[in-house]
N, C-alpha and C positions, 0 to 999 in steps of 0.2 A: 471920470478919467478921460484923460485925450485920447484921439485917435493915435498919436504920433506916441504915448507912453504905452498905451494896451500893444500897439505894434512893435516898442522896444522889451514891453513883458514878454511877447508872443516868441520873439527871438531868442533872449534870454532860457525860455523852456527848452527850445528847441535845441538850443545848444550844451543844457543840462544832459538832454537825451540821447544828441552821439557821443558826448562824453562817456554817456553812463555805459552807451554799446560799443565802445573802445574797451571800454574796462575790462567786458567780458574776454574779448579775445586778448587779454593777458594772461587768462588761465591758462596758457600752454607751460607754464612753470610747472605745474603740478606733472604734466602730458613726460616731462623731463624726468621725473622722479625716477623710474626706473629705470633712467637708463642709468643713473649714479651708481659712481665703484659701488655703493656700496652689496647690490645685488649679485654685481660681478664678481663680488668678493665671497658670496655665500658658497661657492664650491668648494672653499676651502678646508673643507669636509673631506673633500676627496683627497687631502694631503694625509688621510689618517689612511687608508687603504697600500700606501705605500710602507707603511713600516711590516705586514706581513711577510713582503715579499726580502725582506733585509731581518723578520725573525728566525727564518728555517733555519741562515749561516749561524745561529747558538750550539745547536746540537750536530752539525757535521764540525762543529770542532770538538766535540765531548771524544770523540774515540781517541783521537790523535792523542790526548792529552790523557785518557785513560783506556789504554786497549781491553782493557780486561775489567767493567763494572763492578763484576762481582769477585772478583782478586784474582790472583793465579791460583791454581790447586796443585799439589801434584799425587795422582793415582799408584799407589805402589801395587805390583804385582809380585807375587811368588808364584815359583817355577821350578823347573827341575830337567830345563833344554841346557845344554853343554854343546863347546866345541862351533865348531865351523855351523852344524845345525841351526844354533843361537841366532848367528851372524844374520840374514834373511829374516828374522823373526824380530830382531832388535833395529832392525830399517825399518822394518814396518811401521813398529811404533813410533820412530825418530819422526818416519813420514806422515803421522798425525800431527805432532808437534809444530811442526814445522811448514804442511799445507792444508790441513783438515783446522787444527784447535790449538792457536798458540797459545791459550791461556791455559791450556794444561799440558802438562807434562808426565810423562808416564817413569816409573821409576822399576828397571826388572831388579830379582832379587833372587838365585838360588838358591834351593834349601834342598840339602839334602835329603832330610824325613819330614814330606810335606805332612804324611798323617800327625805325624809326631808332636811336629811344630806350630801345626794352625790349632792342633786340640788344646794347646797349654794357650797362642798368643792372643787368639781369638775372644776368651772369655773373659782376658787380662786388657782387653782392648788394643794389645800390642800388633792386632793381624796385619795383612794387606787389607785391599781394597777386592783386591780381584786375586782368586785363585785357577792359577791353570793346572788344571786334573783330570783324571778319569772318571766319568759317567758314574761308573762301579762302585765308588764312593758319595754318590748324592746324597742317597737313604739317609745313609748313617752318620751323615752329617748336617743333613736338614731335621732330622731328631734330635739331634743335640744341639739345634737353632745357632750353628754355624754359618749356615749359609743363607741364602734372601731368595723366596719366593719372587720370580720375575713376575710375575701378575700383578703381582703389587703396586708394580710401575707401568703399567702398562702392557706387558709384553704376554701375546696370545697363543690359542694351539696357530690360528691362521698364518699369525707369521711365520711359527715354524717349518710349516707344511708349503709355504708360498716360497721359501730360500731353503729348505735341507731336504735331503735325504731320506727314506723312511727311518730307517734303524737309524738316525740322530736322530731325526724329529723323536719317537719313542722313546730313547735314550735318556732325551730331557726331562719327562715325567714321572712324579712320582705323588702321591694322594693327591690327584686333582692340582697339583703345583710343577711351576715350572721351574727349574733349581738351574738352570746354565746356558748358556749355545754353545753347539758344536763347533768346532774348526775344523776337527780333521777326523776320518774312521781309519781301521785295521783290522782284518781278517783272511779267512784263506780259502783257496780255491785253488784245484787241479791244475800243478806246472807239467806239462807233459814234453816226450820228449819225441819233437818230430820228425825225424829219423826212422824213430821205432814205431810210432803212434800215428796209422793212418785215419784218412776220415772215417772209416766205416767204424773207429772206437771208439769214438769220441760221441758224447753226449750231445743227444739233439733238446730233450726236455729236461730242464737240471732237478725238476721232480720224480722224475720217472727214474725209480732205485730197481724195478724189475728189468728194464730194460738196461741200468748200466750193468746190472751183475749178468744178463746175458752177452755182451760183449765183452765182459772180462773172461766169463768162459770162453768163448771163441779164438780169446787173444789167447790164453793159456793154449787151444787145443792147436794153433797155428804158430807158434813160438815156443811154446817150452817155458816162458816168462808172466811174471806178474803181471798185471795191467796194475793195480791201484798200493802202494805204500803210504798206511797212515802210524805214526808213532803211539796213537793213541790204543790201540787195539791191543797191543801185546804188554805180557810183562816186562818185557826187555825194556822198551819206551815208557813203562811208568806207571799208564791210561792215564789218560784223564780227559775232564771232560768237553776238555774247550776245542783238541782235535776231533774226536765223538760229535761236537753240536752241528755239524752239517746233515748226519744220519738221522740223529733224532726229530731235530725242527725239523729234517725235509719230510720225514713222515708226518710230521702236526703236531709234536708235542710244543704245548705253546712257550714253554720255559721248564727248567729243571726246576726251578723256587722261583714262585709269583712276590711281588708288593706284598702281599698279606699271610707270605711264611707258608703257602700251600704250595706240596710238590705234587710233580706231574708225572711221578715214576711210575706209577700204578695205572696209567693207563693206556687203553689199546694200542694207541699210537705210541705209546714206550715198545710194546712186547711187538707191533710188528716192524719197529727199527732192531730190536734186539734177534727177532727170527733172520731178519734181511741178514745181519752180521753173521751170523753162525753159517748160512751159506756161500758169503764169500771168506769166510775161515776153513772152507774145505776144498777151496781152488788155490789157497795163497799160504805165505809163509807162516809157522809158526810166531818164529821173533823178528820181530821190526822193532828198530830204534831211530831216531833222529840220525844218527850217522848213518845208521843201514841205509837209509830212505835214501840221506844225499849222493854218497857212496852208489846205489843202484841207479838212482835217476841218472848220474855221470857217465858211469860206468856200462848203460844199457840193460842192467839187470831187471829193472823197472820202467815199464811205460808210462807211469803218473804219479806225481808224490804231490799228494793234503798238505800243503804249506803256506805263508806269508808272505807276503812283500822283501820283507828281510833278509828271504831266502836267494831274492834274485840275482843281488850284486855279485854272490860267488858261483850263481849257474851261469851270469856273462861273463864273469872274468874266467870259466873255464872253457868258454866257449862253445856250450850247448846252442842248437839248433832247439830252441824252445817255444811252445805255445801257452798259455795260460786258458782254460775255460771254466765257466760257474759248474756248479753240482750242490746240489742242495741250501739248505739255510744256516750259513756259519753265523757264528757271534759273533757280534761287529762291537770293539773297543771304540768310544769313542771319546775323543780327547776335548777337554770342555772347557768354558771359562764361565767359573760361577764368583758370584758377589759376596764375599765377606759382609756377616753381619756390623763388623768396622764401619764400612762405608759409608751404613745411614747414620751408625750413632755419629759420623765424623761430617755429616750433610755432602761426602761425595757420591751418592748415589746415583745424581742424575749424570754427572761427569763420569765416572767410573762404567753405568750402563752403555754410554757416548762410543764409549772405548771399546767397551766387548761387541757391543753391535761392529761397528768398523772393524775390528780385527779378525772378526767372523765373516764378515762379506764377501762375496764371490770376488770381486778383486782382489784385495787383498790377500784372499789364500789361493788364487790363482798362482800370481806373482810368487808365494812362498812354496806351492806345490813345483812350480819350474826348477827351482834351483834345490829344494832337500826332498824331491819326490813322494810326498806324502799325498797320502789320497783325500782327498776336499770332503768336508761335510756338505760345501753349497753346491747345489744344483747346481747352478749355473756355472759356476766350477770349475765340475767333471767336465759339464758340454762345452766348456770354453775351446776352440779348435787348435791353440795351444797344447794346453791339455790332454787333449782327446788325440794327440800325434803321438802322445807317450803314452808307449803300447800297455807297460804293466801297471799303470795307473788307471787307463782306462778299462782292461779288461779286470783288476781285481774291484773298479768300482762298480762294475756290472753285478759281480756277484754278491758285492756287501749291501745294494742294492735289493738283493732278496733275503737280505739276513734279519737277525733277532739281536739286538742290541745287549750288552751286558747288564744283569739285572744291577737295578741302582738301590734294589732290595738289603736291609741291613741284616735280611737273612740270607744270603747271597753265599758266604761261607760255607755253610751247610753244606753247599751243592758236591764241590769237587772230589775229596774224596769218594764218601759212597758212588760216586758214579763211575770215578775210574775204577773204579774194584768190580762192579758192575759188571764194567767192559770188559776187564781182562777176565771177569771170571766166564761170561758166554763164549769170548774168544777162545780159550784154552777149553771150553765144552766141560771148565769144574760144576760148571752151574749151569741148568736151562735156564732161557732167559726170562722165565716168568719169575722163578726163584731169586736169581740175582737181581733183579729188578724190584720185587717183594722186598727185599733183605735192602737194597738201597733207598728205598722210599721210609723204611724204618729206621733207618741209620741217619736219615735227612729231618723227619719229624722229632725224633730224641733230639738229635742238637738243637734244632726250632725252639724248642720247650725250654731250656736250659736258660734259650736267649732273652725267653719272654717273662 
């Protein structure tokens, strides 16, 4: 080979060789790869993250379109409120309807003989939902599986005790069940007339029956006049037992007839309420009636008349100068609303319970205590300072406050006569009070027997 071809071979390589290292640096194609849409394009992921925020608007248009999921209901009650009373009672409701639960609607219904009518509609399925009644009737209607155990649903002693009353919370129970809520109590307590009736005769402890019977003597030895008129005492007024139950409960009888048909006649705390009576039956009048009593109270004849609420519209329409104070343990009616076994077979029960809670709440019977002066089962209530400015609401709620509820016992019957015969016979001194006492505890267990 020439020198001048090995020199044109030698070239030749050499120019293979920056060729070949040109090549290299054309791999920057690949260096480019990612920057192509197509990586810029992988976010596109994050387009799925925006449709949550456009899922929620499904369900805020569900109510618009259906206010009521699970339908309208409407809850009937029976009753036996009349008159302008009603009126206050029938806002209430409307004002569930209308700011509380438009999906249900409450329907009143009077009825003349509520025992009457719920014993036949109830069993017929024809009932209400809700009946509004007296206490006094629980028993005997949660034995004949009329009415719905609130435990059932939820409903405890703690709530009763945390929003009522003692004598309602008590009122509610009967074997370990709670059968209603209170709305409203009724009882009575010393209206005196203060004119005649200074401090010094007036009760300082409404348990202390030693000490009011010595200041009824003192008023007798300084006046000439009664200090105390109860209708219940004499034959003229009837007896019975429901004026009587501030004497007896204040002494400790725990009830005339317990839940389980046992009477309480026969014991100590009978016979020394029965002693107490016979000595203020030898400072005071023979016959006392219900007119006696208002007739004296008015009249001046009388420093204190055992009466109601009921009593007061005609002592301020006559214009008495009047005080109200407690004295022992009256029986406190209390006015309920319990659940028709209806309800659950008709699946309103949670709606219907909805209603009695509400209509039983401190507001609500605030508002209805303002205008038809009924005294509140709810605590809070009484102490509303509304409320609590209206004088005979809040002093009769002091004393119903210490009372004993009406037994809800379906032995509960039993009780009244034997006891007012009881009374008028220690009163009138036919009978010591162990004997009539004796003789009404026997008179009370024969009818018990009869019932069982």
């Amino acid at each position: 080979m020439s020198k001048n071809i090995w020199i044109l071979v030698s070239m030749l390589l050499i120019a293979t060789m920056v060729l070949a290292a040109c090549g290299g640096e054309a791999t920057p194609e690949p260096t480019t790869a990612p920057v192509v849409e197509e990586p810029t394009m992988a976010p596109e992921p994050t387009a799925v993250p925006v449709e949550p925020t456009v899922a929620p608007v499904e369900p805020t248009a569900v109510p618009s379109a259906e206010p009521c999921p699970d339908g309208e209901k409407t809850v009937s009650v029976w009753h036996h409120w009349e008159g302008a009373y009603l009126d206050a009672i029938a806002a209430a409701y409307a004002d569930y309807t209308a700011n509380v639960n438009p999906c249900v609607k409450v329907e009143l219904t009077f009825v003349d003989s509520v025992n009457d009518s719920i014993s036949v509609a109830i069993p017929a399925g024809e009932g209400p939902d809700i009946i509004a009644w007296a206490n006094d009737q629980i028993g005997t209607q949660a034995l004949a599986g009329n009415i719905v155990d609130l435990t059932t649903l939820g409903v405890d002693t703690a709530y009763l005790e945390s929003n009522f009353e003692p004598a309602a919370v008590a009122g509610m129970q009967y074997e370990g069940g709670i059968w209603g809520l209170p709305e409203s109590q009724e009882g009575i307590a010393l209206i005196y007339n203060k004119d005649l009736v200074t401090e010094e005769y007036l009760p300082t402890d409404p348990m202390d029956f030693a000490a009011l019977l010595e200041k009824a003597t003192a008023f007798k030895a300084a006046t000439g006049k009664n200090l105390i008129c109860n209708q219940a005492f004499t034959g003229t007024g009837g007896g019975d037992a429901y004026h009587s139950a501030p004497v007896f409960f204040g002494f400790g009888v725990p009830a005339y007839v317990d839940e389980t048909g046992t009477a309480h006649l026969d014991s100590p705390e009978a016979l020394a309420a029965g002693e107490w009576l016979v000595s203020l039956s030898e400072i005071s009048d023979a016959e006392m009636s219900q007119d006696i009593c208002t007739a004296g109270l008015l009249e001046g004849s009388y420093g204190m008349w055992w009466t109601g609420p009921w009593s007061v519209a005609s002592i301020e329409e006559a214009g008495l100068n009047y005080g109200i104070t407690q004295m022992g343990s009256p029986f406190v009616g209390v006015k309920t609303q319990m659940m028709s076994k209806n309800a659950v077979d008709r699946g309103n029960e949670l709606a219907a319970l909805d209603v009695m809670k509400y209509f039983t709440s401190a507001d609500v019977q605030t508002q209805i205590a303002l205008v038809n002066k009924t005294i509140p089962a709810a605590t809070a209530a009484i102490q509303n300072p509304d409320v609590a400015a209206l004088y005979s609401i809040s002093e009769f709620g002091k004393a119903l406050n210490l009372g004993v509820p009406m037994a809800s016992s379906p032995y509960a019957s039993a009780q009244w006569g034997p006891v007012g015969q009881a009374v008028v016979a220690i009163w009138s001194g036919a009978q010591s009070p162990a004997d009539a006492l004796a003789a009404a505890q026997k008179a009370i267990e024969d009818a018990i027997a009869q019932m069982q």
